[in-house]
PAFI-776413 format. One record per atom (N, C-alpha, C): residue in three letters; residue number from 0; z, x, y. Coordinates in nm, 3 decimals, decimal comma, m for minus. Example, Ala and Ser with C-alpha at 12.3 -4.5 7.8 and 13.67 -1.06 7.14 Angstrom:
! PAFI-776413
node res: ALA; n: 0; z: 0,780; x: 1,319; y: m0,569
node res: ALA; n: 0; z: 0,780; x: 1,230; y: m0,450
node res: ALA; n: 0; z: 0,780; x: 1,320; y: m0,330
node res: SER; n: 1; z: 0,708; x: 1,285; y: m0,225
node res: SER; n: 1; z: 0,714; x: 1,367; y: m0,106
node res: SER; n: 1; z: 0,787; x: 1,290; y: 0,003
This chain:
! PAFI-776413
node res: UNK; n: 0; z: 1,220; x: 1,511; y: m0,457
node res: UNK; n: 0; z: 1,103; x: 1,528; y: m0,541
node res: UNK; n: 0; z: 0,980; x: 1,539; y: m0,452
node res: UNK; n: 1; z: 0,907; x: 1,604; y: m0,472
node res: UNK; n: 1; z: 0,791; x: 1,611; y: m0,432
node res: UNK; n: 1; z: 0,671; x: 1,496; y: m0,494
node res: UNK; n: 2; z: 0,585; x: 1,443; y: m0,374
node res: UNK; n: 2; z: 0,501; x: 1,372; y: m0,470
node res: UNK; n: 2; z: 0,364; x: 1,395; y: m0,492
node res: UNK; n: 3; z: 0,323; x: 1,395; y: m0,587
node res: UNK; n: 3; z: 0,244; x: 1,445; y: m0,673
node res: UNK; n: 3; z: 0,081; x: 1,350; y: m0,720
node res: UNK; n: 4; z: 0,019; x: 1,376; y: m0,733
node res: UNK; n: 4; z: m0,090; x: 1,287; y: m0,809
node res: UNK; n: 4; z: m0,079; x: 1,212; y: m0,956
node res: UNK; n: 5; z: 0,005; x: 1,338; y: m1,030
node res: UNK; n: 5; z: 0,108; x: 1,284; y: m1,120
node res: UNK; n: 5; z: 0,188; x: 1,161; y: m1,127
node res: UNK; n: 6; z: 0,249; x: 1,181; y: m0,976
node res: UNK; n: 6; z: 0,379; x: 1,087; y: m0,956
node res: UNK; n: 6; z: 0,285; x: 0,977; y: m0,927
node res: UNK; n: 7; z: 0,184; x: 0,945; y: m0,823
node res: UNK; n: 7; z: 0,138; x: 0,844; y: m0,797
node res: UNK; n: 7; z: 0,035; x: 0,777; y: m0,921
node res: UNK; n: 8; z: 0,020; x: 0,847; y: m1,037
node res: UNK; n: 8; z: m0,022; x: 0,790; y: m1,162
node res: UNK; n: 8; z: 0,081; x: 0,688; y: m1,197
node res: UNK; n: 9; z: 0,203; x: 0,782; y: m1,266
node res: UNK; n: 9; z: 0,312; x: 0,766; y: m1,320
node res: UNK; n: 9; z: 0,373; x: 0,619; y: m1,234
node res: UNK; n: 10; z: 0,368; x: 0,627; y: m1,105
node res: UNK; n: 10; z: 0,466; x: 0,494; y: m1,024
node res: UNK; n: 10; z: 0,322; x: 0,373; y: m1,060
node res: UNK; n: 11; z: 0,254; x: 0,399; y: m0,995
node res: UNK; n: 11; z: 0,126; x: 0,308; y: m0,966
node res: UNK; n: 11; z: 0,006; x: 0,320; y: m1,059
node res: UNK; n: 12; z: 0,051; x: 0,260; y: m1,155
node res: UNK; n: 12; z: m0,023; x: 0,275; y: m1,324
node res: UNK; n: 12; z: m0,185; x: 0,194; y: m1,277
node res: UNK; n: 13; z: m0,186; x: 0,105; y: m1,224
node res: UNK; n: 13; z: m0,339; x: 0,134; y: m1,204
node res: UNK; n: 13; z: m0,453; x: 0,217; y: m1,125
node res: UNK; n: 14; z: m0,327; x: 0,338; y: m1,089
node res: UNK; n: 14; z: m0,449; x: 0,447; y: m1,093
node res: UNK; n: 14; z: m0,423; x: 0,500; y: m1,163
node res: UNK; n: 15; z: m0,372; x: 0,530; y: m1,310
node res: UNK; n: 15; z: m0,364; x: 0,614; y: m1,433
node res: UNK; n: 15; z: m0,538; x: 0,701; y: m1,408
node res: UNK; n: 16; z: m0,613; x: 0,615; y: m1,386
node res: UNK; n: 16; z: m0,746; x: 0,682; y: m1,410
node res: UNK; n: 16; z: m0,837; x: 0,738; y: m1,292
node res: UNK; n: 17; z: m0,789; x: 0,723; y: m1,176
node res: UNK; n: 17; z: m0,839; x: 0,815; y: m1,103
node res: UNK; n: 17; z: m0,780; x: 0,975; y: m1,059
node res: UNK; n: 18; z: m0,894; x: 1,007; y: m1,038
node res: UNK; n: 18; z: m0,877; x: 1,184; y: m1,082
node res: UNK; n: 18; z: m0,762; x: 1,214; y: m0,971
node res: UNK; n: 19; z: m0,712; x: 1,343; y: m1,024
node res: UNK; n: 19; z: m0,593; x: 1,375; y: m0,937
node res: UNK; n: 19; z: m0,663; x: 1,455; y: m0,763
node res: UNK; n: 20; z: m0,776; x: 1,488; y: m0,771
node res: UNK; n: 20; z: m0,842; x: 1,539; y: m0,670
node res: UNK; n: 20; z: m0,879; x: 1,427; y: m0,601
node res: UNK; n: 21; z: m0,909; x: 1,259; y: m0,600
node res: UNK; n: 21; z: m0,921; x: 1,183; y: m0,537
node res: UNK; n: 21; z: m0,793; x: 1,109; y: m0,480
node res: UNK; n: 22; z: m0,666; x: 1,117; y: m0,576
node res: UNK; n: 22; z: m0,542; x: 1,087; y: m0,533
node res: UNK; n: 22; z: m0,485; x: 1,149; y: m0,438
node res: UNK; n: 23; z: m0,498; x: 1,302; y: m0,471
node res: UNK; n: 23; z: m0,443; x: 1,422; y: m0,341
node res: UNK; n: 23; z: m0,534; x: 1,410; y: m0,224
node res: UNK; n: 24; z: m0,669; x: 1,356; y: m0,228
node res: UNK; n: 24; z: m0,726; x: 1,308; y: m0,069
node res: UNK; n: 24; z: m0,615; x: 1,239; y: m0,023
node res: UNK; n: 25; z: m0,592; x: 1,106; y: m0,059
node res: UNK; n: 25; z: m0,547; x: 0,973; y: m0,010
node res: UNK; n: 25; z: m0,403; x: 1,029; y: 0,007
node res: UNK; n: 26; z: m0,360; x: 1,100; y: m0,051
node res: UNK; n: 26; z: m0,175; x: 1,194; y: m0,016
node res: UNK; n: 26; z: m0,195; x: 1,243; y: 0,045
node res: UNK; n: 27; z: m0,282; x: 1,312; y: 0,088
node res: UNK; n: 27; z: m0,263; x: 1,398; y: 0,197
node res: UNK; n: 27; z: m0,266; x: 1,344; y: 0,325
node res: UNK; n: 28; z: m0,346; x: 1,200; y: 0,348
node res: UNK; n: 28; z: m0,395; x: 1,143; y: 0,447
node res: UNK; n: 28; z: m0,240; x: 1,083; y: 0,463
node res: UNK; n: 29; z: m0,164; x: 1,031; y: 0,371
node res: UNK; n: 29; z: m0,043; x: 0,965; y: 0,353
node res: UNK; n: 29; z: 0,052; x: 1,041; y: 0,446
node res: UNK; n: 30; z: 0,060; x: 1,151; y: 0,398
node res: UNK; n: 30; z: 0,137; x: 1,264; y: 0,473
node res: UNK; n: 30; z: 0,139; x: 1,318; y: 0,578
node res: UNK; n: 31; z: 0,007; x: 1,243; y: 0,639
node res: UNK; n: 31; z: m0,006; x: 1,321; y: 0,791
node res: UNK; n: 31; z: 0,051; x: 1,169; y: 0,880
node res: UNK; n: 32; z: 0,076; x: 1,062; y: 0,795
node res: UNK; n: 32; z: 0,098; x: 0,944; y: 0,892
node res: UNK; n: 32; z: 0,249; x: 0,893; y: 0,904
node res: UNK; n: 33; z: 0,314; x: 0,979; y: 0,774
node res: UNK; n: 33; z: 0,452; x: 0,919; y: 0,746
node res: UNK; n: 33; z: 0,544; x: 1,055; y: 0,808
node res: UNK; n: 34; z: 0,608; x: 1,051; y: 0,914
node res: UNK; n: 34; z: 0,689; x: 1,133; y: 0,957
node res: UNK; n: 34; z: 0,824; x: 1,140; y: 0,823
node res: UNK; n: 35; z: 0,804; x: 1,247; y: 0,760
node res: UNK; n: 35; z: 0,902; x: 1,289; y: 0,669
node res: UNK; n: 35; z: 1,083; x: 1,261; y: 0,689
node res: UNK; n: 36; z: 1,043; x: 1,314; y: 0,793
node res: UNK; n: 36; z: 1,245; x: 1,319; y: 0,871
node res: UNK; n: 36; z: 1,280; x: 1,244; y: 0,885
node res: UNK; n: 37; z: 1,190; x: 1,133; y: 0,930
node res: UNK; n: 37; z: 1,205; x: 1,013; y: 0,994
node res: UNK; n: 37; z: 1,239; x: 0,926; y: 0,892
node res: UNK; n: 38; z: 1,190; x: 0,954; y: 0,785
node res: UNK; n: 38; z: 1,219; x: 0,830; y: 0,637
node res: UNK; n: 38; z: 1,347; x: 0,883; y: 0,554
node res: UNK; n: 39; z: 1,396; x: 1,000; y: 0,649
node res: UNK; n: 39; z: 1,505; x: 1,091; y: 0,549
node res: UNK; n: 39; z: 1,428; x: 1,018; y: 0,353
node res: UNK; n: 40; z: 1,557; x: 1,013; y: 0,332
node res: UNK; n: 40; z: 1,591; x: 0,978; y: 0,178
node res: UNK; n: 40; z: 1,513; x: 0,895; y: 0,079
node res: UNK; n: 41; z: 1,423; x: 0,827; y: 0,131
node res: UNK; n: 41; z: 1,281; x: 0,708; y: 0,131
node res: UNK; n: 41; z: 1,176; x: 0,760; y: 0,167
node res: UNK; n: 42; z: 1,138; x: 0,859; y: 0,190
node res: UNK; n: 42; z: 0,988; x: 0,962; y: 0,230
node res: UNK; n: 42; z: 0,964; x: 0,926; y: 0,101
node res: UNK; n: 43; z: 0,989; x: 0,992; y: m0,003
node res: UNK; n: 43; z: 0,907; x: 1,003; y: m0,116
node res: UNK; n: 43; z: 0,855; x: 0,861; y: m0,180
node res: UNK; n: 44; z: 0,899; x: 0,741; y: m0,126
node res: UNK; n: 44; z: 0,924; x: 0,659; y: m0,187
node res: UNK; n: 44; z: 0,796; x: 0,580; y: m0,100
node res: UNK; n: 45; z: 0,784; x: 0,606; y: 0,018
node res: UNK; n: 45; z: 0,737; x: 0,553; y: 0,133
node res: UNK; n: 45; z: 0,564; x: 0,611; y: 0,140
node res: UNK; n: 46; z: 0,603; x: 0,738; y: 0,131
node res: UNK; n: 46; z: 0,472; x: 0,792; y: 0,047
node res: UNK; n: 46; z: 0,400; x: 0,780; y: m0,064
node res: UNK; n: 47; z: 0,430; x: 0,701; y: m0,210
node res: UNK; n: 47; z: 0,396; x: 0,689; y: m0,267
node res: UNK; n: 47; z: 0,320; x: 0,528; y: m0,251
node res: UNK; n: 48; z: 0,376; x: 0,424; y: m0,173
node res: UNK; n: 48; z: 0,352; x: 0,314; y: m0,132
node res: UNK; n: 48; z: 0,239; x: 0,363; y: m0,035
node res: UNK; n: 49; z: 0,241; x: 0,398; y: 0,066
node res: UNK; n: 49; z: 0,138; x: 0,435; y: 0,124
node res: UNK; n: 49; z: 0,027; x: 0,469; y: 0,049
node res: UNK; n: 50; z: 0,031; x: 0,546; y: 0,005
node res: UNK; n: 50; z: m0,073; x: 0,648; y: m0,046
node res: UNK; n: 50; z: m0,201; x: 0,532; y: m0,152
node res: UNK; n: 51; z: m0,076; x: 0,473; y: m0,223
node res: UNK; n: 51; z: m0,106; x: 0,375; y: m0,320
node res: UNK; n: 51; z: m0,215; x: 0,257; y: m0,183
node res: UNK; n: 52; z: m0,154; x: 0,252; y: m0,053
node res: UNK; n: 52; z: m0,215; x: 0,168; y: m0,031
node res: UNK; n: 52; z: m0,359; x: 0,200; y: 0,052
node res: UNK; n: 53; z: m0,371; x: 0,277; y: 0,048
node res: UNK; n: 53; z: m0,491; x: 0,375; y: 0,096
node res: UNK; n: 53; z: m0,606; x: 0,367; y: m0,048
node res: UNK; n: 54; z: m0,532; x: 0,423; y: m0,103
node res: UNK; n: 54; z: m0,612; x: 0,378; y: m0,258
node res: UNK; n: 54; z: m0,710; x: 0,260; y: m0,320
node res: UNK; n: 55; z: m0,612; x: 0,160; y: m0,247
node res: UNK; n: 55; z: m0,660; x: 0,057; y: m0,312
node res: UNK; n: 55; z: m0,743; x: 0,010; y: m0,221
node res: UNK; n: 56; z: m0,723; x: 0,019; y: m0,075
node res: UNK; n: 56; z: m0,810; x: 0,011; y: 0,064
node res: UNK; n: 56; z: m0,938; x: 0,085; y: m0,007
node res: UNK; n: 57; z: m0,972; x: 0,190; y: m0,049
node res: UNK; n: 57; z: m1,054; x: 0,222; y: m0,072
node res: UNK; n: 57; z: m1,127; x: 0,186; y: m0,233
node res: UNK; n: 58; z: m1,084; x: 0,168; y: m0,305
node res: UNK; n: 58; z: m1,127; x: 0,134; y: m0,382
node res: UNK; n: 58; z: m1,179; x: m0,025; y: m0,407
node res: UNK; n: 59; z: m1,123; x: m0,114; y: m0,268
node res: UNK; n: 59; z: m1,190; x: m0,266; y: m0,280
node res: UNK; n: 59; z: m1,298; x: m0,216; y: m0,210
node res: UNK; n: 60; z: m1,327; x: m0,137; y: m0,094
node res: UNK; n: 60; z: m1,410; x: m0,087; y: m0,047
node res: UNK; n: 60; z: m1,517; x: m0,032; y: m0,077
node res: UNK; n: 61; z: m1,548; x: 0,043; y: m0,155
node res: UNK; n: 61; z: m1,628; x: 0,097; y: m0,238
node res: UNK; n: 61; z: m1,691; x: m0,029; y: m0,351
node res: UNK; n: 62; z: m1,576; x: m0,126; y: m0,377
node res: UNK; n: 62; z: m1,627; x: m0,215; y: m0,447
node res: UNK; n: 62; z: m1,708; x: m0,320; y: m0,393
node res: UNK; n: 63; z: m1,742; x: m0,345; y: m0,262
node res: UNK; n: 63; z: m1,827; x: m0,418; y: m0,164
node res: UNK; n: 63; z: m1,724; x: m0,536; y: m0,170
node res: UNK; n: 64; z: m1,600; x: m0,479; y: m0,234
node res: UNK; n: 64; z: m1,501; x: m0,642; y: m0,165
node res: UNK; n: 64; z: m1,396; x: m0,550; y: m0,072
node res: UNK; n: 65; z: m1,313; x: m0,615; y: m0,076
node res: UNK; n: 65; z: m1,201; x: m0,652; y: 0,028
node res: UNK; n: 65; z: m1,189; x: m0,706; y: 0,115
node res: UNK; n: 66; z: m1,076; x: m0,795; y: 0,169
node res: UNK; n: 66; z: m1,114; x: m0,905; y: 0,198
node res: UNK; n: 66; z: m1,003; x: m0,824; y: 0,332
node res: UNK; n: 67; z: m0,993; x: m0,935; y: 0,446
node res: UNK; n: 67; z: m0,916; x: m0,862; y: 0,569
node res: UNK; n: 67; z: m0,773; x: m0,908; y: 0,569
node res: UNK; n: 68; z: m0,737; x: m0,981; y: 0,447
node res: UNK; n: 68; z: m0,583; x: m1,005; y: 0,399
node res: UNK; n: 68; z: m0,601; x: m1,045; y: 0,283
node res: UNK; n: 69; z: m0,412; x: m1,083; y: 0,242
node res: UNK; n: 69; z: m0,415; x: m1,147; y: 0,115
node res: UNK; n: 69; z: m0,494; x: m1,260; y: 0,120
node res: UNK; n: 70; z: m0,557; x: m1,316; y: m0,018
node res: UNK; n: 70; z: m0,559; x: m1,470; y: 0,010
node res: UNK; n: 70; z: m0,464; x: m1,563; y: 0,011
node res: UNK; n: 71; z: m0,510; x: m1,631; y: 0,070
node res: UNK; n: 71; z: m0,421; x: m1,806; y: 0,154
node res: UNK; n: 71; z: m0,428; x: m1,889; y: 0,093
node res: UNK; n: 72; z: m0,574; x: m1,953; y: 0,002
node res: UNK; n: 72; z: m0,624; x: m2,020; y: m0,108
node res: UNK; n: 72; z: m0,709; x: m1,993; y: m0,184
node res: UNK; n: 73; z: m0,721; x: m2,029; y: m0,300
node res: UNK; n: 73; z: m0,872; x: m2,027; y: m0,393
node res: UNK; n: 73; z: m0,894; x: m2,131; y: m0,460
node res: UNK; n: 74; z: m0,966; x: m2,149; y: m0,505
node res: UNK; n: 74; z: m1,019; x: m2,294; y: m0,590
node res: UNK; n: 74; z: m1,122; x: m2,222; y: m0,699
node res: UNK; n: 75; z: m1,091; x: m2,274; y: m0,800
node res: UNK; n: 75; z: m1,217; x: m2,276; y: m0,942
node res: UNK; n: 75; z: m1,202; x: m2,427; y: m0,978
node res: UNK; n: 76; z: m1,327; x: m2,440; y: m0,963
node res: UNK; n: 76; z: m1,368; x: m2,623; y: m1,023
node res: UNK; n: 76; z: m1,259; x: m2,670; y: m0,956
node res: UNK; n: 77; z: m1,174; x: m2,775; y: m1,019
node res: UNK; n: 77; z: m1,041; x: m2,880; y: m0,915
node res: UNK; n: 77; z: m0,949; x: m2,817; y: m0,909
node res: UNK; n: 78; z: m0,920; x: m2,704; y: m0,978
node res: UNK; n: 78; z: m0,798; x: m2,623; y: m0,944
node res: UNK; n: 78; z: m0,759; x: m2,537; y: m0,837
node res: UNK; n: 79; z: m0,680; x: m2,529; y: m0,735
node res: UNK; n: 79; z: m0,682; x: m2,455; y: m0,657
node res: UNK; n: 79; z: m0,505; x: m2,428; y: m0,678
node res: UNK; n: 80; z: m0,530; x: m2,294; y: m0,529
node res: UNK; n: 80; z: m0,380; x: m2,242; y: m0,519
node res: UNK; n: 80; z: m0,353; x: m2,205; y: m0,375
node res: UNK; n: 81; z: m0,260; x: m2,243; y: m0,305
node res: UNK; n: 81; z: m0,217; x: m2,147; y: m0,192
node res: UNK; n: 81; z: m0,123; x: m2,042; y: m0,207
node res: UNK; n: 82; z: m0,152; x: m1,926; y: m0,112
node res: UNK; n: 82; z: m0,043; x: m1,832; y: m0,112
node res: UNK; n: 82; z: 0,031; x: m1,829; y: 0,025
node res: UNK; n: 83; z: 0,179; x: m1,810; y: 0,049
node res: UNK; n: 83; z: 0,198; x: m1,827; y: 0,209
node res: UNK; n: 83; z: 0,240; x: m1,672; y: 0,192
node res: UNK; n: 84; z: 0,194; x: m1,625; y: 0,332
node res: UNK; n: 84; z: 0,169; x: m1,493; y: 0,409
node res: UNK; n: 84; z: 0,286; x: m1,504; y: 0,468
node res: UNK; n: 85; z: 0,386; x: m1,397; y: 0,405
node res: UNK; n: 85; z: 0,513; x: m1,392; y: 0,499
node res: UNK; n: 85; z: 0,435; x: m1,368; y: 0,711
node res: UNK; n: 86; z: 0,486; x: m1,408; y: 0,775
node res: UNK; n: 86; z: 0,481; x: m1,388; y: 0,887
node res: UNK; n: 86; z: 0,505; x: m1,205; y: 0,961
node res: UNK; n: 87; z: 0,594; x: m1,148; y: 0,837
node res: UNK; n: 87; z: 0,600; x: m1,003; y: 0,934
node res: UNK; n: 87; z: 0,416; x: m0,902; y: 0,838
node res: UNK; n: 88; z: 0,388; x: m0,943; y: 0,773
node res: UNK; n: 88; z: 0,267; x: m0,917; y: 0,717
node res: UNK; n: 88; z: 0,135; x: m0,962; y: 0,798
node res: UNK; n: 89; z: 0,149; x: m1,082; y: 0,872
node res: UNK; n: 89; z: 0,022; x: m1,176; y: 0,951
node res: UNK; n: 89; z: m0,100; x: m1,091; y: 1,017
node res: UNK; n: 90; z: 0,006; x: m0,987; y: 1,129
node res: UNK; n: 90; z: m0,078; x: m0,912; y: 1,209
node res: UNK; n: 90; z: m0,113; x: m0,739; y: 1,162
node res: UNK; n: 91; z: m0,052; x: m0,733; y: 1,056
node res: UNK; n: 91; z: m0,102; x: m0,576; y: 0,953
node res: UNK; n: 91; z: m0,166; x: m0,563; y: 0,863
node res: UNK; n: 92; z: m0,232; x: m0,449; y: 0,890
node res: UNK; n: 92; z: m0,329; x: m0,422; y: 0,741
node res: UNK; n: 92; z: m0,227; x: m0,365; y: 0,637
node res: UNK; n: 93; z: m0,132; x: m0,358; y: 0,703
node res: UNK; n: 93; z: m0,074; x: m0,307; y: 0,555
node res: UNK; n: 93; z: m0,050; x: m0,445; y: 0,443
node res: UNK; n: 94; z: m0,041; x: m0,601; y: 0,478
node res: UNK; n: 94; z: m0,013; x: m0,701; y: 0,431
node res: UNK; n: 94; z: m0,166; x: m0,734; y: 0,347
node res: UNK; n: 95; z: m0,240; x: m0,630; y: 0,350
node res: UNK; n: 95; z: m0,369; x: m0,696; y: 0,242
node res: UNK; n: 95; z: m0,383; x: m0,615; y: 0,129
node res: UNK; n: 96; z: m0,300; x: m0,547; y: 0,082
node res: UNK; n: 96; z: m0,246; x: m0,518; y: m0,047
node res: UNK; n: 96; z: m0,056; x: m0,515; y: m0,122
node res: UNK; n: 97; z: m0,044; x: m0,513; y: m0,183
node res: UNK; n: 97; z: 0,078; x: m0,548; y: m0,238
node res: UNK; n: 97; z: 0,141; x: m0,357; y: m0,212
node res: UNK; n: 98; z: 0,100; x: m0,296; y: m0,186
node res: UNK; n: 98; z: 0,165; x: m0,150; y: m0,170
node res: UNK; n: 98; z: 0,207; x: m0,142; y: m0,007
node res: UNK; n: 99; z: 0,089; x: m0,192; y: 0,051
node res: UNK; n: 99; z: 0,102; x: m0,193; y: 0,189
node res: UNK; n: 99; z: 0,205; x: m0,263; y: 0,262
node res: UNK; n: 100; z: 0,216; x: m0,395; y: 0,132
node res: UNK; n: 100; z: 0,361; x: m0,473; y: 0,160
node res: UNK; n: 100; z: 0,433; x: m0,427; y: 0,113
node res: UNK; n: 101; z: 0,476; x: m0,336; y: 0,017
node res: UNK; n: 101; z: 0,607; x: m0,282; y: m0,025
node res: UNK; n: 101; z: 0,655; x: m0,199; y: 0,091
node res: UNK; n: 102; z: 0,540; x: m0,109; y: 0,155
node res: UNK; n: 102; z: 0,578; x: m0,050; y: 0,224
node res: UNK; n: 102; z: 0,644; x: m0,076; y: 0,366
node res: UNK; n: 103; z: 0,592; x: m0,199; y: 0,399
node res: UNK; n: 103; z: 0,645; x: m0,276; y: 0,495
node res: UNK; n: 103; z: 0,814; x: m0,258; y: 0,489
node res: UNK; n: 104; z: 0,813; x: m0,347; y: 0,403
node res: UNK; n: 104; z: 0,946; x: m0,405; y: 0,360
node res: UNK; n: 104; z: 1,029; x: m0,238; y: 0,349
node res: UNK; n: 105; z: 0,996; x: m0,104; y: 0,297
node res: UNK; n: 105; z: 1,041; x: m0,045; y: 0,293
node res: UNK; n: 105; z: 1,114; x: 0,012; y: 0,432
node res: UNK; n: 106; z: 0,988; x: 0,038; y: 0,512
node res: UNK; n: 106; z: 1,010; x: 0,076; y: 0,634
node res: UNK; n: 106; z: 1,099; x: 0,014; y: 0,702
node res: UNK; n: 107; z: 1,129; x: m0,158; y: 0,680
node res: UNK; n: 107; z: 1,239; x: m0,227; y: 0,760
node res: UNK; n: 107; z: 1,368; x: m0,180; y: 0,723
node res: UNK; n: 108; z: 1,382; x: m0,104; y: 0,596
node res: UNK; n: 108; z: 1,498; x: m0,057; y: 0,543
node res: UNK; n: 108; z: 1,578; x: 0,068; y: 0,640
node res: UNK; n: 109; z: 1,431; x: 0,148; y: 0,661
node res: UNK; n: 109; z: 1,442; x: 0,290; y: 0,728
node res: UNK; n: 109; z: 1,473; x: 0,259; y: 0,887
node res: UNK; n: 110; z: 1,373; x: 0,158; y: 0,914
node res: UNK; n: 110; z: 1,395; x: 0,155; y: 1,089
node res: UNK; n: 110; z: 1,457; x: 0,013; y: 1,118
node res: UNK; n: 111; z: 1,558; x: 0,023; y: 1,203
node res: UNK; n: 111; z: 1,633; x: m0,103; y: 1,245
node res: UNK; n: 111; z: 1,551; x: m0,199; y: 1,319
node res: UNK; n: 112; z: 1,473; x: m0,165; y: 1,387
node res: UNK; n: 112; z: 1,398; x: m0,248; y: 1,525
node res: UNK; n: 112; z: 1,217; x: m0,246; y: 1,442
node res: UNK; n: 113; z: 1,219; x: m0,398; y: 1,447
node res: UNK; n: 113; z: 1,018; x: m0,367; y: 1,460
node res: UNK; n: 113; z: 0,972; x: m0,284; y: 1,556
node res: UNK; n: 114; z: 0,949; x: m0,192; y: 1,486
node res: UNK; n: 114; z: 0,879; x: m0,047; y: 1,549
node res: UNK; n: 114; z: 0,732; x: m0,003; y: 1,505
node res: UNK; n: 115; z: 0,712; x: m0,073; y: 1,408
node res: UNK; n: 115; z: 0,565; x: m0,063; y: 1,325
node res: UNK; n: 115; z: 0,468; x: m0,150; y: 1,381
């Protein structure tokens, strides 16, 4: 399958609403970083995670947030929460969105050796 602005609606429903001309930026940028051959059978899959995570890079961005990872803790009034940061996420930007981590995890599928 080819992927599409469509497709990255359709997989990653919270961009249902950004335009397909701002999605095909962030795909295209996707596509120049993900060696196709290299993901054989998981390109499309790998690309859509990507792409998604470019997206959202930009869109906390634009929002004057994003933060330089997941969060670790938060607190409102006495309530708080920790989150633990898998360790292969620690030193990547791909680990400060949840696409960027799919994609992680994907890539360990594709390549045998930490190569990323």
């Amino acid at each position: 399958m080819a992927v599409t602005p469509a497709t990255i609606r359709e997989v990653l429903t919270e961009f249902a609403q950004v335009s397909a001309t701002r999605i095909q930026i962030f795909l295209d940028f996707a596509e120049q970083q993900l060696n196709a051959q290299a993901w054989g059978n998981k390109a499309d899959q790998g690309l859509i995670y990507l792409t998604g995570h470019l997206l959202k890079i930009d869109a906390e961005a634009a929002s004057g947030g994003g933060a330089a990872g997941p969060v670790s803790a938060e607190s409102v009034g006495q309530v708080s929460a920790s989150y633990q940061i898998g360790e292969s996420f620690a030193d990547s930007e791909f680990g400060s969105t949840v696409y960027g981590r799919r994609y992680l995890e994907l890539a360990k599928t594709v390549f045998a050796c930490r190569c990323l």
